[in-house]
N, CA, C and O atoms as a CHARMM CRD file, in Angstrom:
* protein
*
  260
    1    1 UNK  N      0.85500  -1.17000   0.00000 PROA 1      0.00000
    2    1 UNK  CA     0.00000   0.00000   0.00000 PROA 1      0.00000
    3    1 UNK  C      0.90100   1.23200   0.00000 PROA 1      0.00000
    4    1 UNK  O      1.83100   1.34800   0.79800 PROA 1      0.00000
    5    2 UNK  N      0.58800   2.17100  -0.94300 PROA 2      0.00000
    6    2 UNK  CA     1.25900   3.14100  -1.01900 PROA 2      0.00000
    7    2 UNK  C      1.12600   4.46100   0.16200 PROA 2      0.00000
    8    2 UNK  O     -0.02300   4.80200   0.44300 PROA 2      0.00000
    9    3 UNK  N      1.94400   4.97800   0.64400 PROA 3      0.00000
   10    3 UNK  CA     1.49200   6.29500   1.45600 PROA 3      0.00000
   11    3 UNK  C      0.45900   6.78900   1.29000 PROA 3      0.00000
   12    3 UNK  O     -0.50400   6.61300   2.03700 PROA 3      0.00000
   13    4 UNK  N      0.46300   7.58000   0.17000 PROA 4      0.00000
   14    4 UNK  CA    -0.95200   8.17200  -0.58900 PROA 4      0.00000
   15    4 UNK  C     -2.21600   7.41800   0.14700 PROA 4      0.00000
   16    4 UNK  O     -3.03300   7.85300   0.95700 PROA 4      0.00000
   17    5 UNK  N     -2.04700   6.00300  -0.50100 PROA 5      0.00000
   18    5 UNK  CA    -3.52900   5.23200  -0.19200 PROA 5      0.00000
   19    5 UNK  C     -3.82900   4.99900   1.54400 PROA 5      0.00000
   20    5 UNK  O     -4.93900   4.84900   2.05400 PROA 5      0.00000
   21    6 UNK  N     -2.60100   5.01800   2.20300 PROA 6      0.00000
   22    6 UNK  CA    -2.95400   4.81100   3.59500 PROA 6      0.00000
   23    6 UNK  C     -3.43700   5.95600   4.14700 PROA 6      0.00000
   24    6 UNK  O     -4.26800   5.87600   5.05200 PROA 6      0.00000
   25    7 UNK  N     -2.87600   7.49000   3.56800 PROA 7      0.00000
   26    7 UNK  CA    -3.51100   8.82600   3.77100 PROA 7      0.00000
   27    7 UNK  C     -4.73300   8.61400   3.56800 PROA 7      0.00000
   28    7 UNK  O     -5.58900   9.06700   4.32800 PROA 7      0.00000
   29    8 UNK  N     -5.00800   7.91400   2.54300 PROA 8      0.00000
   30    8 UNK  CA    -6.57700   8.62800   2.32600 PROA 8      0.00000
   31    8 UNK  C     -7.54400   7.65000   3.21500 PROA 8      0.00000
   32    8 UNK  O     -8.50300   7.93500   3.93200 PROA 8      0.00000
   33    9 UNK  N     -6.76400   6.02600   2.81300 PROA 9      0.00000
   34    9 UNK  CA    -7.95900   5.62600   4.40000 PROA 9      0.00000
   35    9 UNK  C     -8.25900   5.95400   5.31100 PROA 9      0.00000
   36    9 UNK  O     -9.42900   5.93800   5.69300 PROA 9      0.00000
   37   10 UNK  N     -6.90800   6.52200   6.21600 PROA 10     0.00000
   38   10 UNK  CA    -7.15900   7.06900   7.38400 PROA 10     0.00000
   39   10 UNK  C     -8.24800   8.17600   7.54700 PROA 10     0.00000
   40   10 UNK  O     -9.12300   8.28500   8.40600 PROA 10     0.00000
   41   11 UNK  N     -7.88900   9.10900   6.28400 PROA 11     0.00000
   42   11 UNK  CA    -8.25100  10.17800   6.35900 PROA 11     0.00000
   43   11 UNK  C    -10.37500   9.51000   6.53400 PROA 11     0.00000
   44   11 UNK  O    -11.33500   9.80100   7.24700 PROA 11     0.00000
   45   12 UNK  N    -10.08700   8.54900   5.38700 PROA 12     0.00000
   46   12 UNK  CA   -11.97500   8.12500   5.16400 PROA 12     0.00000
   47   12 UNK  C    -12.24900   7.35300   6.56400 PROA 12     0.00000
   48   12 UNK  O    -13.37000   7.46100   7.06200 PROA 12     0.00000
   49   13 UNK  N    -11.46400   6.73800   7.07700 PROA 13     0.00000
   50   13 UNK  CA   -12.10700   6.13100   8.27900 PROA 13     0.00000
   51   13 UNK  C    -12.28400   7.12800   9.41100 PROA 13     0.00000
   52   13 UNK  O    -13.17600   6.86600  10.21800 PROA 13     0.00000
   53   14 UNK  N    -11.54500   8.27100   9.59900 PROA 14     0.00000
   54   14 UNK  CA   -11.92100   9.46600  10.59500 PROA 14     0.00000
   55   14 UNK  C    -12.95400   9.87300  10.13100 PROA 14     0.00000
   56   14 UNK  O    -13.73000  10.17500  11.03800 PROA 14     0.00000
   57   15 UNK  N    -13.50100  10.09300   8.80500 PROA 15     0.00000
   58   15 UNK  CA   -15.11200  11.00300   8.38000 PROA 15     0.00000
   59   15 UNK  C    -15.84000   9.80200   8.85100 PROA 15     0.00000
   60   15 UNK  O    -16.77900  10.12900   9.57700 PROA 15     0.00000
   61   16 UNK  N    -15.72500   8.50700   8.68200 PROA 16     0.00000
   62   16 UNK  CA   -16.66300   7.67300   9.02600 PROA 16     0.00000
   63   16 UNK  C    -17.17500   7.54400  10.34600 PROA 16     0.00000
   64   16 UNK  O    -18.35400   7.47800  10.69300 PROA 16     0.00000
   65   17 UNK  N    -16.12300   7.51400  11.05300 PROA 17     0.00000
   66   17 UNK  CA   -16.02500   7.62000  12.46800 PROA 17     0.00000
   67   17 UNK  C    -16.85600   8.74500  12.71800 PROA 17     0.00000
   68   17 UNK  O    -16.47700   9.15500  13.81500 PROA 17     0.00000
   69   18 UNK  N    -18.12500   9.74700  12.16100 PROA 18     0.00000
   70   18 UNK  CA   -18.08600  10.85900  12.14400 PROA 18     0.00000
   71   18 UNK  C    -17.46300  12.24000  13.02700 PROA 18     0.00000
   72   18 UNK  O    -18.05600  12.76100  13.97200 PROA 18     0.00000
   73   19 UNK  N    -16.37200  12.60800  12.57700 PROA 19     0.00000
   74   19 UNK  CA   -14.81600  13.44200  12.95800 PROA 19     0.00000
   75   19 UNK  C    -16.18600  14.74200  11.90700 PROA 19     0.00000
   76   19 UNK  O    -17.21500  14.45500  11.29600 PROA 19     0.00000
   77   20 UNK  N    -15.70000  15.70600  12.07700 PROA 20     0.00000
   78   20 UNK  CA   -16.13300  16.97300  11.61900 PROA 20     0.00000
   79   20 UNK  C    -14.97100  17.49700  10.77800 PROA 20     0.00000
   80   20 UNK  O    -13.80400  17.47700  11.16900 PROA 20     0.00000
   81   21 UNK  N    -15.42000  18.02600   9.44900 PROA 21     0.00000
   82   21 UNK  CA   -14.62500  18.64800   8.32200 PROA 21     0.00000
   83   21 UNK  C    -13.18700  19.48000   9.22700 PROA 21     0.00000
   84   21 UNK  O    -12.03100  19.31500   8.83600 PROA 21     0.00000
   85   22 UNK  N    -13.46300  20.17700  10.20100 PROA 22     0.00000
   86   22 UNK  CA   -12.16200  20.58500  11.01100 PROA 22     0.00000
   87   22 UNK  C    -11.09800  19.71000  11.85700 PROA 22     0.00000
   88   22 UNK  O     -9.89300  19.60300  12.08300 PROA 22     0.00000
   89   23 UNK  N    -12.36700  19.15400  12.17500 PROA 23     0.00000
   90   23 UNK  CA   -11.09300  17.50200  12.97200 PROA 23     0.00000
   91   23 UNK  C    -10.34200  16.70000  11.80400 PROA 23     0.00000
   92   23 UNK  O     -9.13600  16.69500  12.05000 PROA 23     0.00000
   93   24 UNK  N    -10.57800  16.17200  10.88200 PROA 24     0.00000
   94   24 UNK  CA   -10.12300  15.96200   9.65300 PROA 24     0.00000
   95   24 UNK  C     -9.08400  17.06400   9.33300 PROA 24     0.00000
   96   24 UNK  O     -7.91900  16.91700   9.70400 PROA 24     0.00000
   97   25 UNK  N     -9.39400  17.92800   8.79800 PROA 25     0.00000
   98   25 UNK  CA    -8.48900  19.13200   8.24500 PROA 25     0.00000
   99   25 UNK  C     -7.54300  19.19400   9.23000 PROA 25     0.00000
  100   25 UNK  O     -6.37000  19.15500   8.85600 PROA 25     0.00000
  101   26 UNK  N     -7.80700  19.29300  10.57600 PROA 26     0.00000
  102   26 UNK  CA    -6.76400  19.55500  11.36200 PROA 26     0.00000
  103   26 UNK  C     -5.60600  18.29100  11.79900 PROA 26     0.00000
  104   26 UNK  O     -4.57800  18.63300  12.38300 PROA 26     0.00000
  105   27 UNK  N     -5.84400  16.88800  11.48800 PROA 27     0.00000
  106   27 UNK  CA    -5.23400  15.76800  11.32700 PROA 27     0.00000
  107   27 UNK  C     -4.34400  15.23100  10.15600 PROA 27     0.00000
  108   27 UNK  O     -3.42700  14.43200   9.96800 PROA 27     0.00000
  109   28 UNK  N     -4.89100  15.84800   9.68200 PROA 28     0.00000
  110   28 UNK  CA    -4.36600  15.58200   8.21900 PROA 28     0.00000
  111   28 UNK  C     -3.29000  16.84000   8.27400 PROA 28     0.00000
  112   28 UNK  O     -2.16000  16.46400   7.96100 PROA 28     0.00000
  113   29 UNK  N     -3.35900  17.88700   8.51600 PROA 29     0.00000
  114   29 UNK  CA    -2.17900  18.62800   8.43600 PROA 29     0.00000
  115   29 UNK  C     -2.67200  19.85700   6.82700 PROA 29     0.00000
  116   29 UNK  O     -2.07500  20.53700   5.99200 PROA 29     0.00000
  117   30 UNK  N     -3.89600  19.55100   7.14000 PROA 30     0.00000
  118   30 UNK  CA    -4.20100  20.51300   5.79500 PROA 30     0.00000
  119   30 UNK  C     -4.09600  22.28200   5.87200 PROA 30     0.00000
  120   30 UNK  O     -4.38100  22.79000   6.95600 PROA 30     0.00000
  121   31 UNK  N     -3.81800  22.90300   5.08900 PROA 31     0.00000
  122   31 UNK  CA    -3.97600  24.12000   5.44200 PROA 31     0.00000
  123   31 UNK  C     -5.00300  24.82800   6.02400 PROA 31     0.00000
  124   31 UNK  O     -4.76200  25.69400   6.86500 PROA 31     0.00000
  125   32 UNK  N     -6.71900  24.41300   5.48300 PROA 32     0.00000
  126   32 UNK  CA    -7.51900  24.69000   5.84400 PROA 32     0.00000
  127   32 UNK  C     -8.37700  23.60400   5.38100 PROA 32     0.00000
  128   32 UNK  O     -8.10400  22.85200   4.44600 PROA 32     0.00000
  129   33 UNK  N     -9.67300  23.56600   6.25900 PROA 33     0.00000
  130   33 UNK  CA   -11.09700  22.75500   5.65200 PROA 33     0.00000
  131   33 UNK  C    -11.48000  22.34800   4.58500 PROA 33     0.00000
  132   33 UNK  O    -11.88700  21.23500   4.25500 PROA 33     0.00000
  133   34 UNK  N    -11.33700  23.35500   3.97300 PROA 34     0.00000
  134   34 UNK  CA   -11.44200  23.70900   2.57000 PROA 34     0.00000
  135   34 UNK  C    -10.42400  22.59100   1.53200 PROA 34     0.00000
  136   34 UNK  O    -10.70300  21.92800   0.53200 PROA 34     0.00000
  137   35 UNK  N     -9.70200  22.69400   1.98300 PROA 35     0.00000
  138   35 UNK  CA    -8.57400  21.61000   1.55700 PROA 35     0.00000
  139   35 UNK  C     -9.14500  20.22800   1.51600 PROA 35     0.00000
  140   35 UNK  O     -9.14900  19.57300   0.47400 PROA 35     0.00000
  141   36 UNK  N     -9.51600  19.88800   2.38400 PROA 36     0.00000
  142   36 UNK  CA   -10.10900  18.82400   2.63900 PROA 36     0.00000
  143   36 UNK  C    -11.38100  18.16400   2.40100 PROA 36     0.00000
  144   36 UNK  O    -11.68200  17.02400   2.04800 PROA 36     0.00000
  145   37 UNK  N    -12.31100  19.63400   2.81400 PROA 37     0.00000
  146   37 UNK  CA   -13.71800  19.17900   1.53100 PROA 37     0.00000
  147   37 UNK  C    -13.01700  18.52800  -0.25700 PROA 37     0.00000
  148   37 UNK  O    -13.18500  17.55100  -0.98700 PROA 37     0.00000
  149   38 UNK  N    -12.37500  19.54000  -0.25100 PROA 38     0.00000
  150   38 UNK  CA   -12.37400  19.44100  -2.09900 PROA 38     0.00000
  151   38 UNK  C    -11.56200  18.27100  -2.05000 PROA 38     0.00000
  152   38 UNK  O    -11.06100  18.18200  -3.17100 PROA 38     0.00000
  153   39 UNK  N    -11.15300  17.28900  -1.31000 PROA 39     0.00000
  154   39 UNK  CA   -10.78600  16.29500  -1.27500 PROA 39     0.00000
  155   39 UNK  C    -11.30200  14.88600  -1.30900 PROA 39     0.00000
  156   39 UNK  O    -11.18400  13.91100  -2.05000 PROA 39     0.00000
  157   40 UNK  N    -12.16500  15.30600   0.23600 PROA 40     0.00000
  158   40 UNK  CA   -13.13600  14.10000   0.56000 PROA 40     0.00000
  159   40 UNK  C    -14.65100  14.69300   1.31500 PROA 40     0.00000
  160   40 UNK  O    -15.22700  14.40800   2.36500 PROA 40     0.00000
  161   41 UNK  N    -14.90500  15.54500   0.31100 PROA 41     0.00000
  162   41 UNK  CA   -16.32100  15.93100   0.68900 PROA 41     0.00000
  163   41 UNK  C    -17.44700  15.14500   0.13200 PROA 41     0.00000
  164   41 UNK  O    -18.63300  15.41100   0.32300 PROA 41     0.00000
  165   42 UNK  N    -16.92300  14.01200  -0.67200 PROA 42     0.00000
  166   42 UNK  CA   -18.17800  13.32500  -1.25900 PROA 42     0.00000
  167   42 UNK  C    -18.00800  12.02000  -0.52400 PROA 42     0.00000
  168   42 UNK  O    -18.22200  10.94900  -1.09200 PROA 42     0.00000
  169   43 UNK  N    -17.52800  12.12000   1.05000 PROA 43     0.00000
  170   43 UNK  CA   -17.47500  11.11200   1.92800 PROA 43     0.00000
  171   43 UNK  C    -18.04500  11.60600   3.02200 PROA 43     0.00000
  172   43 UNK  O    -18.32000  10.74900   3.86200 PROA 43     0.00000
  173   44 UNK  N    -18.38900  13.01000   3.36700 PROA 44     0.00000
  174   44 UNK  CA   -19.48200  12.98800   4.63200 PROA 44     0.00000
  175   44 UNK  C    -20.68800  13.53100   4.40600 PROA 44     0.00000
  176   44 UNK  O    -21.01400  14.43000   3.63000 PROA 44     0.00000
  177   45 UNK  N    -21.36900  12.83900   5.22600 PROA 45     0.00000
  178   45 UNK  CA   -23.03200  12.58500   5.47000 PROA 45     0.00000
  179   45 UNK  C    -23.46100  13.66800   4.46300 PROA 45     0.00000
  180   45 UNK  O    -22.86900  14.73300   4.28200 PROA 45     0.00000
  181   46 UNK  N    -24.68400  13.20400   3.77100 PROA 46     0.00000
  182   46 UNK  CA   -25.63300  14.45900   3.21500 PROA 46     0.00000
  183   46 UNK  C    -27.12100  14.80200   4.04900 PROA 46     0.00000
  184   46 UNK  O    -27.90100  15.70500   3.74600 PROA 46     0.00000
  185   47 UNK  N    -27.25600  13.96900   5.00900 PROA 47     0.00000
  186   47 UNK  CA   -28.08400  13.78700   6.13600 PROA 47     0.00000
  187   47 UNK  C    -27.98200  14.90400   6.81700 PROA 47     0.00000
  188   47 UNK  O    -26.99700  15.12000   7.52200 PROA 47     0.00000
  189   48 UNK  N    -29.33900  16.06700   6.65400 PROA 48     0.00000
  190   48 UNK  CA   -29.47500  16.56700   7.91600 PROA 48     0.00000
  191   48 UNK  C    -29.99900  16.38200   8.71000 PROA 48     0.00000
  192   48 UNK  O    -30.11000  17.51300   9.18300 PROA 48     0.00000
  193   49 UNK  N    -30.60400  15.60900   9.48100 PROA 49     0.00000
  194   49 UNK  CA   -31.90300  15.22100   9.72700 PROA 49     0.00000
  195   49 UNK  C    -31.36600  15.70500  11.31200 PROA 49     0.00000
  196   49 UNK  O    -32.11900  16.26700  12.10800 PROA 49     0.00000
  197   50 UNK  N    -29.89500  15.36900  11.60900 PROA 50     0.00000
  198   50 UNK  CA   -29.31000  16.17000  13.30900 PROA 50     0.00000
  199   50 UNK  C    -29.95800  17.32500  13.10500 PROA 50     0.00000
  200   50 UNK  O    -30.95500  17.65200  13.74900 PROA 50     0.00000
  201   51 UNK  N    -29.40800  18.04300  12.15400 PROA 51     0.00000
  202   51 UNK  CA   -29.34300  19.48300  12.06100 PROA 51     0.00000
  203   51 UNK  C    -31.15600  19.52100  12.60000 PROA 51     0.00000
  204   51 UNK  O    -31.61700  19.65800  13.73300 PROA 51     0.00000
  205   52 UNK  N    -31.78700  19.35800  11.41100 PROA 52     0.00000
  206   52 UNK  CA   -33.45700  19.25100  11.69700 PROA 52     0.00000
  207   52 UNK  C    -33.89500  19.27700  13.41800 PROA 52     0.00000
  208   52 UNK  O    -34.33800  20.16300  14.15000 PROA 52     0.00000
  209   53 UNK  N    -33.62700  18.22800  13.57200 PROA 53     0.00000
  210   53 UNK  CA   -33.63500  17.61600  15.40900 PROA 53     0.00000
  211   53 UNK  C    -33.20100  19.57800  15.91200 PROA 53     0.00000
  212   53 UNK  O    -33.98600  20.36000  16.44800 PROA 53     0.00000
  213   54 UNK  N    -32.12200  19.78800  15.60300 PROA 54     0.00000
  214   54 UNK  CA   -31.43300  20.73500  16.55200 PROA 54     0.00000
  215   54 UNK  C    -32.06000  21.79800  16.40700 PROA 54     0.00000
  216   54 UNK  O    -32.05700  22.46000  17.44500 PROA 54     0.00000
  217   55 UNK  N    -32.71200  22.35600  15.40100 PROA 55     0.00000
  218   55 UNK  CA   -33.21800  23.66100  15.28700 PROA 55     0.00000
  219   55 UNK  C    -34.62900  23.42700  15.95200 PROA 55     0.00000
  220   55 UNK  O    -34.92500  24.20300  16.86000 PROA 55     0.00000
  221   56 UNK  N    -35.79700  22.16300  15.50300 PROA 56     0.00000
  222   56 UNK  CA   -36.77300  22.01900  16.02500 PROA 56     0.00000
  223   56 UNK  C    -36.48900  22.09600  17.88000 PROA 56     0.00000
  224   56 UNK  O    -37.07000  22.93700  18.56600 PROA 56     0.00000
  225   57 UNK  N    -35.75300  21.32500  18.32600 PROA 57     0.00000
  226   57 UNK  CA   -35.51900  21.10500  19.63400 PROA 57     0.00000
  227   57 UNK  C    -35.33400  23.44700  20.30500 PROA 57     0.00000
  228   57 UNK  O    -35.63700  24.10700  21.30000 PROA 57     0.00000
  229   58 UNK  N    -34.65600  23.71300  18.89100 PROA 58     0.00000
  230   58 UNK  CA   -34.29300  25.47900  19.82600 PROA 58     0.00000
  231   58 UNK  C    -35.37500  26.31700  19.66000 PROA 58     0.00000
  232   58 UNK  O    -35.62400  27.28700  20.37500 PROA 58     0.00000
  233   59 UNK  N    -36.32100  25.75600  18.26000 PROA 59     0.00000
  234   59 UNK  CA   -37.43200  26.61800  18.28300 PROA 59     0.00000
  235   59 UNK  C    -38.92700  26.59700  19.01100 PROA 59     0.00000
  236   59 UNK  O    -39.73200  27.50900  19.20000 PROA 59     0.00000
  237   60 UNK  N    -38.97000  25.12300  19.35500 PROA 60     0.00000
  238   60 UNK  CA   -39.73600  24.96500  20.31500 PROA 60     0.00000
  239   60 UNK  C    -39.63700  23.91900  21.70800 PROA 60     0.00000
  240   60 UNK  O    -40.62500  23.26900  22.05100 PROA 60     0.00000
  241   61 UNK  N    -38.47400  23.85000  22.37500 PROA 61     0.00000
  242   61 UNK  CA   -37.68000  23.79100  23.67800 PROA 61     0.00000
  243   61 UNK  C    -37.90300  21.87200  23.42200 PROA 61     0.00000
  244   61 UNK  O    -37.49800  20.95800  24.14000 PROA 61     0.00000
  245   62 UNK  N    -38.45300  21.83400  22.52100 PROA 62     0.00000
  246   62 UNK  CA   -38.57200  19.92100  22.68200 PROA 62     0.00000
  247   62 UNK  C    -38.20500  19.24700  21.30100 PROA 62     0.00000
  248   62 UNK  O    -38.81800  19.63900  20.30700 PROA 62     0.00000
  249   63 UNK  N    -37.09300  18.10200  21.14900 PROA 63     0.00000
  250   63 UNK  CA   -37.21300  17.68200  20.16200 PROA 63     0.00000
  251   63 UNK  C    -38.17400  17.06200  19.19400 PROA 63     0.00000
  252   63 UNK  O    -39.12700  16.72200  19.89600 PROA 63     0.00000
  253   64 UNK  N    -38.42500  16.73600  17.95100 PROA 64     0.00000
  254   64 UNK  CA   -39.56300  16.30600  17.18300 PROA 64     0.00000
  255   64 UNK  C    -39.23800  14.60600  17.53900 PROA 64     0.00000
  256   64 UNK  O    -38.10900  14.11600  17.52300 PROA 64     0.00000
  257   65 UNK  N    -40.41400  13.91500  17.83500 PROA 65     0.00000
  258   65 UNK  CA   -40.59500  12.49800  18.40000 PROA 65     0.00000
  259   65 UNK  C    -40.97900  11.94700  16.62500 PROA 65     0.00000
  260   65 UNK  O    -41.24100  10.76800  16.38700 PROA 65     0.00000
């Protein structure tokens, strides 16, 4: 296995692990986020459905059941 390819597993098994675009970026040694989306942004979640949960839960003090 080449360097390269062990970079990038690691890198895909931390998004899997779900790690956040900055925990990534910042492991990897990237300059910025950004770096790293345009890398492996077509490896985390397209799921908002947290996000959903989180705003319902702030706009009316209870999450949606």
């Amino acid at each position: 296995m080449s360097f390269h390819a062990l970079r990038h597993t690691h890198a895909s098994a931390l998004i899997a692990d779900g790690l956040n675009v900055v925990e990534v970026s910042r492991r990897m040694g990237h300059k910025n986020p950004i770096v790293t989306l345009n890398t492996y942004g077509h490896l985390f979640k397209r799921d908002d459905s947290a996000a959903a949960r989180a705003i319902e839960k702030a706009m009316t003090g209870k999450p949606k059941s």
